[in-house]
C-alpha positions, -999 to 999 in steps of 0.1 A, spaced: -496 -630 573 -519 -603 555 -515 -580 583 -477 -578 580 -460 -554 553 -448 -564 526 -405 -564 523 -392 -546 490 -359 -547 481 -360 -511 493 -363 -519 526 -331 -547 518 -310 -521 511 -322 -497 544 -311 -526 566 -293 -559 554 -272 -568 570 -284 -566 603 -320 -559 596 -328 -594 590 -307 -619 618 -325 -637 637 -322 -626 675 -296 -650 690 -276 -647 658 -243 -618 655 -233 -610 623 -202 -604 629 -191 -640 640 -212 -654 611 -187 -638 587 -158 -645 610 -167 -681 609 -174 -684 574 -208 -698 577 -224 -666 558 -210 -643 536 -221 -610 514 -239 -614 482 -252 -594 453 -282 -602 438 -277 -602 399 -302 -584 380 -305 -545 369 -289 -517 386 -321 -509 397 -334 -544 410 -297 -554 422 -294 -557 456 -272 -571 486 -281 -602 506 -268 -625 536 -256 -657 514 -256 -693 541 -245 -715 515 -254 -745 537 -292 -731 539 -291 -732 503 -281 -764 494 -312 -779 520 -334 -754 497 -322 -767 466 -320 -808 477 -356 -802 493 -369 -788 456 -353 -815 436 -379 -837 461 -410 -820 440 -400 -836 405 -394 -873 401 -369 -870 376 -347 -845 397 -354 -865 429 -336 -896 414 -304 -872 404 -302 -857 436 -302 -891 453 -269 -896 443 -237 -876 436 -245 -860 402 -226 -833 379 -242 -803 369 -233 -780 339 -241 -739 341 -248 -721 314 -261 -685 321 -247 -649 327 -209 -652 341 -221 -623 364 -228 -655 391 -249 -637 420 -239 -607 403 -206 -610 416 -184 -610 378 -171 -640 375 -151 -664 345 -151 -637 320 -123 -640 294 -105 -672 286 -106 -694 319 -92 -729 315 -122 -752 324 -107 -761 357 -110 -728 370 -145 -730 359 -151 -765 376 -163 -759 412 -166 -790 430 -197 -808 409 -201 -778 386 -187 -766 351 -194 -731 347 -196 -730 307 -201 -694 294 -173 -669 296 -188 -642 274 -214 -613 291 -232 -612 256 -240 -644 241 -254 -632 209 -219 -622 201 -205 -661 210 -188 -670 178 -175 -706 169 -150 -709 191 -169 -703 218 -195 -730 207 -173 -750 196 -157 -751 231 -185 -755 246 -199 -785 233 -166 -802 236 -166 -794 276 -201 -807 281 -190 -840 262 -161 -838 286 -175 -831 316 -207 -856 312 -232 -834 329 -260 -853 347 -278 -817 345 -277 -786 325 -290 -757 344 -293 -730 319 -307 -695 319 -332 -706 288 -320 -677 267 -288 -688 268 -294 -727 261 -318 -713 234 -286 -691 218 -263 -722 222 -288 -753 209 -301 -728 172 -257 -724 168 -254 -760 174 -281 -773 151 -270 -746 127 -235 -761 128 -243 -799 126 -228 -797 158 -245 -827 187 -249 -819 217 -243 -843 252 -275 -854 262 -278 -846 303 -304 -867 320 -325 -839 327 -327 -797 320 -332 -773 345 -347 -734 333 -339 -710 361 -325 -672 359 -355 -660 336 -383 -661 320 -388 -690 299 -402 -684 264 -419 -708 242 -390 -697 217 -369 -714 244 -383 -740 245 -387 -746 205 -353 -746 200 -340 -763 233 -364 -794 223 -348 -797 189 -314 -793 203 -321 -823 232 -351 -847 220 -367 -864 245 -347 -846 276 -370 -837 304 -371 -799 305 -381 -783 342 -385 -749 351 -373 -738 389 -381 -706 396 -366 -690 432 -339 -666 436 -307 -652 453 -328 -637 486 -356 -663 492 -337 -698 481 -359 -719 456 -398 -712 461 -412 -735 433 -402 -765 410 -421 -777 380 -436 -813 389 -437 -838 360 -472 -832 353 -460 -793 351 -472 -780 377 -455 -754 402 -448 -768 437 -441 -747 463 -407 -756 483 -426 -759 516 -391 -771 539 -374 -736 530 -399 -706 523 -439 -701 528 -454 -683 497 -490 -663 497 -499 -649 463 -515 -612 468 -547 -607 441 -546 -586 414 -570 -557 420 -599 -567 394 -600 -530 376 -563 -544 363 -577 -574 351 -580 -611 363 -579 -615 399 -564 -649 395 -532 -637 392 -514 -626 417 -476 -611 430 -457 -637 448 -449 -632 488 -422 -652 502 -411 -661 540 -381 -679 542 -377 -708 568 -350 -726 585 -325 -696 576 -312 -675 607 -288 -659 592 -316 -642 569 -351 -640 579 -375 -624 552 -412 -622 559 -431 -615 525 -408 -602 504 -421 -593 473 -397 -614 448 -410 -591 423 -434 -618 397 -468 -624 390 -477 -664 391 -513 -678 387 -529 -690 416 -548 -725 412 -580 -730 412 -585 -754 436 -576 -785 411 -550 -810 422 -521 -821 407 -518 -854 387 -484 -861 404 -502 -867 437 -479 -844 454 -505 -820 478 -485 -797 503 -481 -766 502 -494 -744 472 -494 -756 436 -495 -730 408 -502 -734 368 -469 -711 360 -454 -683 372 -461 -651 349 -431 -631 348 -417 -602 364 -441 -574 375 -418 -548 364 -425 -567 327 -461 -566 324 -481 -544 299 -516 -528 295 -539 -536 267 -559 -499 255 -585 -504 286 -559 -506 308 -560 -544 319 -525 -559 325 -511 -578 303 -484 -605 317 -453 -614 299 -463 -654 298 -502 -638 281 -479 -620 254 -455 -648 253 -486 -674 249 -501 -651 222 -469 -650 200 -469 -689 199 -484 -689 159 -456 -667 151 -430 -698 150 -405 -678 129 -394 -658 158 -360 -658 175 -367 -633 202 -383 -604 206 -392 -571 224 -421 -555 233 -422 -516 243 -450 -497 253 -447 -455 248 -481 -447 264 -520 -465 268 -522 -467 230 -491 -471 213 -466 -501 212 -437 -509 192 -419 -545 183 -387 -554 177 -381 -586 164 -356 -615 155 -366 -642 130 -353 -677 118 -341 -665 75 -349 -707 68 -387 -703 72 -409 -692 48 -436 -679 75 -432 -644 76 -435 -631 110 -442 -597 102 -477 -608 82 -495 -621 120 -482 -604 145 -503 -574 138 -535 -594 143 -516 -612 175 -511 -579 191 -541 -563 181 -561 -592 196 -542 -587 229 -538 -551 230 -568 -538 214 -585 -536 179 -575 -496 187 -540 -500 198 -513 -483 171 -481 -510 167 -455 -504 151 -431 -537 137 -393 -540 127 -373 -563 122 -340 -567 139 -310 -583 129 -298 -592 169 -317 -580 200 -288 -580 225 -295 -585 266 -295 -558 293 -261 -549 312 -271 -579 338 -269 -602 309 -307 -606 311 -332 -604 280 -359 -586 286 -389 -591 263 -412 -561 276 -417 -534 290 -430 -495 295 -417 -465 290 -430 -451 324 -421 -469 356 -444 -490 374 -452 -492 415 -463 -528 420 -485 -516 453 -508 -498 427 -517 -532 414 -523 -559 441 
C-alpha cells in the first residue's frame, strides 16, 4: 500500500466519474439504472468536491459500523428512527431550507430537523419547533453535527425547554469539541454519546466503541495512517489513508480524507473487539492544524484538549497570522463568573510558546463558514499536507 500514491481530491475532480469504476462496470448504465447517482461532497468551496453516490454500498457501510458499538448494534438490529440535525446543505446538495412541513422532511426512517443555513441565528420558533418534532417523531437516534446539537441543547436549557431522550447520540459532520459535549451532556443526561467519523467519498471508516475507542469499519474501507515527519512534531500522529472495499461503482485507493487521527500504541481495546485498526481519536482536519513558535504542529483536538479549564467558553476561533502571532476570538456563557479572558493567555502560551504574541476578544456570536461548518482554527497561509507526512 506505501508504494501507491496517495488520491487527493484533486485528482477527484481530474477524473470522477470515470476515473474510479471498476473495470466490468459502465457508468452510464449505472445512472440509467438508478443504482448510482452524482453527489457533492459538502464542505468549502475549496474542499467540495463531486463523487459517485451507491446508496445501497452505503447503507452496508453504515449497518457494518453500527456492529463496532454495542449500543448502536442493538438499534440497528431492528427497524429504528433516526433524527438529523446538521447543515440543510445534505451532501452539499441544498436541501429543506425555508419552512418545509415535517413530512417533506421525513425520508423514510429520517426527520431532517434544521431548516436554517445558520444556526446561531435559530430563534424560538425554530427551537421551539424543533423540540416539538423530536417529541413527535420519537427518534431512536439523533445524529447531529455536534455544533449544531450544542446550539440547540444551551437554547433549550436556556428556555426550560426538555428535550426527547433518543436511546443513543451519534457526532458526525465535524469536529467534536469538549464545548459540545458540555452542553450536549446537560441537555441529554445519561444518553450514550458516539462519535462516527467517515465521509461522503470513503463511507464510514471509524465508530467510537463503548470503551471510546475508534474502530476501523474493516467490511467497507482499509485505513493506513501515514507518520507525521518528526521535525513537525509527534510522529504518533498521523493523516488518515482510506481504500474503499466492496464498492464498484467507486474504487478509491488511499485517498487522503484530509484528518490527522492518533495511531495506537499497540494497547488493546477493553471492548474486546480486535480487527482491524483501533485509534485513541481522530485529530481533526489537517487543513486546521496550527504551529506552536518552533514550528511543531499543533492539532485541533491538542488546542481543543488545552482549552478544557476554560469552562466558560461557547465557541471559539483560533487564527494564526505568521510563526509568532495568534489571535482569539471567543464566545462565553454571561451566567458564569469564570472569566475566560483571565486563563486563556497562560492556556495558549503553554501550547504555543512562552514567546508567542496573542491577542484575545471577545465576541458576541462566531457564525459558521458558507458550508455551514464551524471552524475553530486555522492559518492565514495555506497548507500542503504532503510537506508534513
Amino acid at each position: 500500500m506505501a508504494a501507491l500514491p496517495v488520491l487527493t481530491k484533486k485528482d477527484l475532480r481530474s477524473y470522477v466519474p470515470d476515473g474510479f469504476i471498476a473495470e466490468k462496470y459502465k457508468c452510464k448504465e449505472g445512472f440509467a439504472s438508478g443504482e448510482i447517482e452524482m453527489e457533492s461532497t459538502s464542505g468549502t468551496a475549496e474542499e467540495r468536491v463531486s463523487v459517485v453516490w451507491n446508496q445501497k454500498w452505503w447503507d452496508r457501510s453504515e449497518l457494518a459500523a453500527a456492529k463496532l458499538n454495542a449500543v448502536l448494534n442493538n438499534i440497528f438490529s431492528r427497524p429504528h428512527r433516526e433524527a438529523v440535525l446538521a447543515t440543510p446543505a445534505c451532501s452539499g446538495n441544498l436541501c429543506h431550507v425555508g419552512e418545509s412541513p415535517m413530512r417533506e422532511r421525513t425520508i423514510g426512517n429520517l426527520l431532517f430537523l434544521n431548516q436554517t443555513p445558520d444556526p446561531t441565528a435559530w430563534d424560538n420558533k425554530n427551537i421551539r419547533r424543533m423540540v416539538e418534532e423530536l417529541e413527535s417523531f420519537q427518534p431512536d437516534i439523533i445524529e447531529a453535527d455536534p455544533a449544531y446539537l450544542s446550539i440547540l441543547s444551551k437554547a433549550c436549557l436556556s428556555a426550560g425547554y426538555t428535550l426527547c431522550q433518543p436511546k443513543c447520540i451519534v457526532l458526525t459532520y465535524e469536529f467534536p469539541s469538549q464545548i459540545h459535549y458540555r452542553q450536549i451532556h446537560r441537555a441529554f443526561p445519561g444518553i450514550p454519546v458516539v462519535s462516527s467519523y467517515g465521509s461522503t467519498e470513503t463511507g464510514h471508516v471509524f465508530t467510537q466503541c463503548e470503551a471510546g475507542s475508534f474502530h476501523q469499519n474493516t467490511a467497507t474501507c482499509y485505513v493506513d495512517i501515514q507518520p507525521l515527519k518528526t521535525k513537525f512534531g509527534n510522529p504518533d500522529l498521523g493523516r488518515i489513508l482510506v481504500s474503499t472495499l466492496d464498492n464498484p461503482w467507486f474504487v478509491l485507493l488511499r485517498y487522503d480524507v484530509g484528518d490527522i487521527a492518533l495511531l495506537n500504541t499497540g494497547k488493546e481495546c477493553s471492548c474486546g473487539r480486535a480487527d482491524g485498526l483501533i485509534v485513541p481519536g481522530v485529530e481533526g482536519r489537517t487543513r486546521d492544524i496550527t504551529f506552536d513558535t518552533k514550528g511543531r504542529i499543533v492539532t485541533l483536538k491538542q488546542l481543543d484538549d488545552a482549552l478544557e479549564p476554560a469552562t466558560a467558553l461557547l465557541n471559539y476561533h483560533l487564527a494564526q497570522a505568521d510563526a509568532q502571532h495568534y489571535s482569539m476570538s471567543y464566545e462565553a456563557d454571561p451566567a458564569t463568573q469564570l472569566n475566560s479572558a483571565d486563563i486563556l493567555p497562560d492556556i495558549l502560551h503553554r501550547l504555543y510558546g512562552s514567546d508567542a504574541i496573542i491577542e484575545i476578544a471577545r465576541d458576541s456570536a462566531l457564525v459558521p463558514e458558507q458550508s455551514g461548518k464551524f471552524r475553530l482554527a486555522h492559518t492565514a497561509w495555506p497548507l500542503q499536507a504532503e510537506e508534513f507526512f
